[in-house]
C-alpha positions in Angstrom: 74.0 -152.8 166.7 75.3 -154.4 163.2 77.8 -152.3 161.4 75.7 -150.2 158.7 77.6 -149.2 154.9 76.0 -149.6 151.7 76.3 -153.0 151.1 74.6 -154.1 154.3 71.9 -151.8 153.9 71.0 -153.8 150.4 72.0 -157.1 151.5 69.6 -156.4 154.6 66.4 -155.1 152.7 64.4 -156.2 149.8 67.2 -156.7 147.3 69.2 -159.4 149.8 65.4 -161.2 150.0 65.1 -161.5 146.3 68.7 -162.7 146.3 67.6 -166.0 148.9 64.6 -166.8 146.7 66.7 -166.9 143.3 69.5 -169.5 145.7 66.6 -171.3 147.2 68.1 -174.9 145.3 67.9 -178.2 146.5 71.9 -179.7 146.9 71.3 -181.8 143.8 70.1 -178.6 141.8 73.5 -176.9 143.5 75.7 -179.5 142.1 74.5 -179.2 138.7 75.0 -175.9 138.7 78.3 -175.9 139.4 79.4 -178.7 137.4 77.6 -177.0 134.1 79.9 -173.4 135.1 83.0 -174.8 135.9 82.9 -178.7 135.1 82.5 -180.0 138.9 79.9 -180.3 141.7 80.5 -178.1 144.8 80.4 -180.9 146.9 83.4 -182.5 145.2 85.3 -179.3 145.8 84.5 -179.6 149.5 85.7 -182.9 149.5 89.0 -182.0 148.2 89.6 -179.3 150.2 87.6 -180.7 154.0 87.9 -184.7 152.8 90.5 -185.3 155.6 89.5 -182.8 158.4 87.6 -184.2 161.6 83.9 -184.2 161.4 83.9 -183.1 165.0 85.2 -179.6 164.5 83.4 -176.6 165.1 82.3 -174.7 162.0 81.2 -170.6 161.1 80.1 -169.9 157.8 79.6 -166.1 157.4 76.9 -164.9 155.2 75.0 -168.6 155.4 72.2 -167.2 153.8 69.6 -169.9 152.8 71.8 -172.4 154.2 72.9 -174.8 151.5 76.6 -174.7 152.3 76.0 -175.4 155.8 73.8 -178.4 154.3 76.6 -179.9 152.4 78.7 -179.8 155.1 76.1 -181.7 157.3 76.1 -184.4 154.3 79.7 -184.9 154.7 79.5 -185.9 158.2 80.0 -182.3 160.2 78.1 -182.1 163.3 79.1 -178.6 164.8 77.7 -176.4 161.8 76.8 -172.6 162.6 75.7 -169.7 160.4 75.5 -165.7 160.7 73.2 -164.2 158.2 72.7 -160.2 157.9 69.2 -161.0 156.1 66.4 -161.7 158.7 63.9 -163.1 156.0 66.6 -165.5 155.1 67.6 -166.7 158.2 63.8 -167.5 158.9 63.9 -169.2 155.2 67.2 -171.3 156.2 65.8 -172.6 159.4 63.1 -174.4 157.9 65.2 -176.2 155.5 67.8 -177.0 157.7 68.0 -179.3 161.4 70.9 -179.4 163.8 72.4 -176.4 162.6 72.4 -172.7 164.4 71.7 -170.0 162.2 71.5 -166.4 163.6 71.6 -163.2 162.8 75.0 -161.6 162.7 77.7 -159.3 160.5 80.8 -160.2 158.9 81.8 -156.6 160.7 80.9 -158.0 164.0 80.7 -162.0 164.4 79.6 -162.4 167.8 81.7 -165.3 168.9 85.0 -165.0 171.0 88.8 -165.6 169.7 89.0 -168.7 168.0 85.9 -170.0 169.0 85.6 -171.9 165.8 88.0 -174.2 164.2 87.3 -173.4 160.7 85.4 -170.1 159.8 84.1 -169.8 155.8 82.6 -167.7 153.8 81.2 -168.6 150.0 80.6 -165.9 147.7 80.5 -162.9 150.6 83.9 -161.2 150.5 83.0 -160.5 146.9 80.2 -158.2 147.9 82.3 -156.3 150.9 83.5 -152.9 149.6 87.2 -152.6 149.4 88.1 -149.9 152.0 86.2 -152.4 154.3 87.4 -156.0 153.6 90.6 -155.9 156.1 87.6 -155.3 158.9 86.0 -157.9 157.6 89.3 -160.5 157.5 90.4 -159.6 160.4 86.8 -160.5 162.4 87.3 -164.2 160.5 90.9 -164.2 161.6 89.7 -163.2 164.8 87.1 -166.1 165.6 89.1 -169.2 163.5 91.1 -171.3 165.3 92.8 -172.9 162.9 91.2 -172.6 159.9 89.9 -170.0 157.0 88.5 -171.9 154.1 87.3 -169.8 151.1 85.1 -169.6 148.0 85.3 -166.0 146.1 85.2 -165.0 142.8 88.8 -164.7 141.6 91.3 -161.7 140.1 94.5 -160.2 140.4 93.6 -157.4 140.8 90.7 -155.6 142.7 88.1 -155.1 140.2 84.6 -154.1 140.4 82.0 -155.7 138.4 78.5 -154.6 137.7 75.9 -156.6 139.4 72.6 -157.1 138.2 72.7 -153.5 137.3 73.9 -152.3 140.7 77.5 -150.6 140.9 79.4 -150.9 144.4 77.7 -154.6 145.2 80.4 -156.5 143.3 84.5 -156.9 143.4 87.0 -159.6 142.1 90.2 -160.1 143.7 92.7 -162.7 145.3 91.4 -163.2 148.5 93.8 -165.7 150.2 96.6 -163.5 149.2 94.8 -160.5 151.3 94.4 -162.8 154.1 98.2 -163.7 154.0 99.7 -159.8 152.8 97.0 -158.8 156.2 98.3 -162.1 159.0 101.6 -163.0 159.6 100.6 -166.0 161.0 98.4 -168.0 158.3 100.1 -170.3 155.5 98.4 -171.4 152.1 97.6 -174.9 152.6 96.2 -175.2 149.2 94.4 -173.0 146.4 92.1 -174.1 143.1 91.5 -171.8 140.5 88.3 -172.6 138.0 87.5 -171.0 135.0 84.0 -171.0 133.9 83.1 -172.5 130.9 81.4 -168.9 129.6 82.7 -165.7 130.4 85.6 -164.3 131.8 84.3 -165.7 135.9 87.1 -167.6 137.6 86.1 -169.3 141.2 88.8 -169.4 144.0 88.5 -172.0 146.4 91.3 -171.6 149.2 92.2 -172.8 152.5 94.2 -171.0 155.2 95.5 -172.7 158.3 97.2 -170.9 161.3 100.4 -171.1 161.9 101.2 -173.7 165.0 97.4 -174.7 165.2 
């Protein structure tokens, strides 16, 4: 039984479908995107931030949704790529565009893997959309099954703030995620953070990467 609040109940229904078919990009569409917002291609962020880790570690993303993370991963040379997705039309949407990666179905609340089962957990764009009185539930499940690892890509702020989100209130927050990871564990240190500014708008991306302390 998945942990139920408001945000899993829309993510889960017909507003999380409509969400997978408006992401459903090829990686070279991806890219583009990201290089036209912020002036570089996703992949080259993953690069600088995964570049010099082992392809042969074992990898979570949280939230995989249609999969295209998880795909540029596999580019770079990962072979152990996994994916919990809350939507059930999007994980049947994700496994027909992917091969050699598990998706299932699965919370952020509740991943359902043991301690430190993965090396490196993720998310991308999914602790912006967990309510604030919940995210330490949601941190400490990641801290919970990452080995060594917590590698992140959130909308950015100093403080918590909501934003309106496609004209739904209580869907949207911006804050500085690695610095609730390291306020929540005394055991993680910053291995290194990029901030982005978008080229429109007042958007900023965070990219971060956590490593355990000893691992």
């Amino acid at each position: 039984m998945l942990t139920v609040t408001h945000q899993t109940k829309e993510w889960e229904g017909r507003f999380g479908k409509k969400y997978t078919n408006r992401n459903a990009y090829s990686l070279k569409r991806l890219d583009d995107l990201y290089r036209k917002n912020c002036g570089i291609a996703r992949s080259e962020f993953n690069r600088l931030f995964l570049g010099r880790l082992s392809r042969d570690i074992k990898i979570l993303e949280i939230g995989s949704n249609v999969g295209n993370q998880l795909l540029l991963l596999q580019k770079m040379g990962f072979k152990n790529l996994c994916g919990i997705e809350i939507n059930r039309y999007a994980i049947e949407f994700s496994k027909k565009r992917t091969s050699g990666i598990d998706i299932i179905r699965g919370s952020a609340f509740d991943i359902p893997f043991k301690n430190g089962y993965f090396d490196l957990v993720f998310t991308s764009g999914v602790l912006i959309h967990i309510h604030p009185g919940h995210i330490n539930d949601v941190l400490r499940e990641i801290h919970r099954c990452a080995k060594r690892y917590i590698w992140g890509y959130e909308f950015y702020a100093d403080k918590y703030s909501e934003k309106v989100y496609r004209g739904h209130r209580s869907l949207f927050w911006r804050a500085n995620f690695a610095k609730l990871y390291l306020s929540l564990f005394d055991d993680l240190v910053l291995v290194k953070q990029k901030l982005t500014k978008y080229f429109k708008g007042d958007n900023i991306d965070a990219m971060f990467l956590l490593k355990k302390v000893g691992r």
